[in-house]
N, C-alpha and C positions, 0 to 999 in steps of 0.2 A: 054516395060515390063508390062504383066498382073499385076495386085490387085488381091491378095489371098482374093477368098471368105470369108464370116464368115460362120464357118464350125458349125454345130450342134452338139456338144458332143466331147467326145473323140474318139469315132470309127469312126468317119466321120473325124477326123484329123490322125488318123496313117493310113485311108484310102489312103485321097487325094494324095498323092506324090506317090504311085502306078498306082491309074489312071490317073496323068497326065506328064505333059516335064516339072520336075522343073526348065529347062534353060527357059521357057516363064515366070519364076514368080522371079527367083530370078540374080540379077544384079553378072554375074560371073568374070565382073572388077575391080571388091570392092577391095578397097585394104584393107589387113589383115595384121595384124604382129603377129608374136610368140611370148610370151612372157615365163618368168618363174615364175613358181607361187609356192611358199612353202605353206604347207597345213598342218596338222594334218594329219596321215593317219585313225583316225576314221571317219573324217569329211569327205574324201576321201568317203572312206568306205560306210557311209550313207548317201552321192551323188551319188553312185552309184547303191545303194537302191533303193533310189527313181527314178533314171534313167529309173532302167528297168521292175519298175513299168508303167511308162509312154511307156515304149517300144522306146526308144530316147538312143544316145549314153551320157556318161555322161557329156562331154565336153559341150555339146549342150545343157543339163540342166541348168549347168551353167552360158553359155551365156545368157539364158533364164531370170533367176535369177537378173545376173547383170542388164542386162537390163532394167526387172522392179523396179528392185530397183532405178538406175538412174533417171527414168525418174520418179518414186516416189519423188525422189530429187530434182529434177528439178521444180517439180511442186510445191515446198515446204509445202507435205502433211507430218503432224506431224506422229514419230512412233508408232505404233502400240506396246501398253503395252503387 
């Protein structure tokens, strides 16, 4: 499995996965589970917003999200007021 470059900007990142085979970058054994997630539908709403500002579907923001957030956790950096 490729190491996804560090891409310059954001047009250089809704780029790359056009020009290239995301099966060489991304592990498609991973194991995933579905879950169910209750939401607000405004919060909904303005996930979705900002989704498709980024040009990203929203699910995918979200994972984005958690993500950092976790490993902001992880690292036990203090919240941001």
């Amino acid at each position: 499995m490729k190491k996804v470059p560090r891409l310059a900007g954001e047009d250089a990142e809704r780029e790359f996965p056009a020009r290239h085979d995301r099966s060489e970058y991304v592990n498609l054994k991973s194991s995933l589970k579905a879950i169910s997630l209750r939401m607000p539908v405004s919060m909904i709403e303005e996930l979705k917003l900002l989704a498709n500002r980024r040009g990203v579907p929203y699910q995918s923001l979200l994972k984005i999200f958690l993500a950092e957030r976790i490993r902001k956790e992880l690292r036990g950096a203090p919240e941001a007021e």
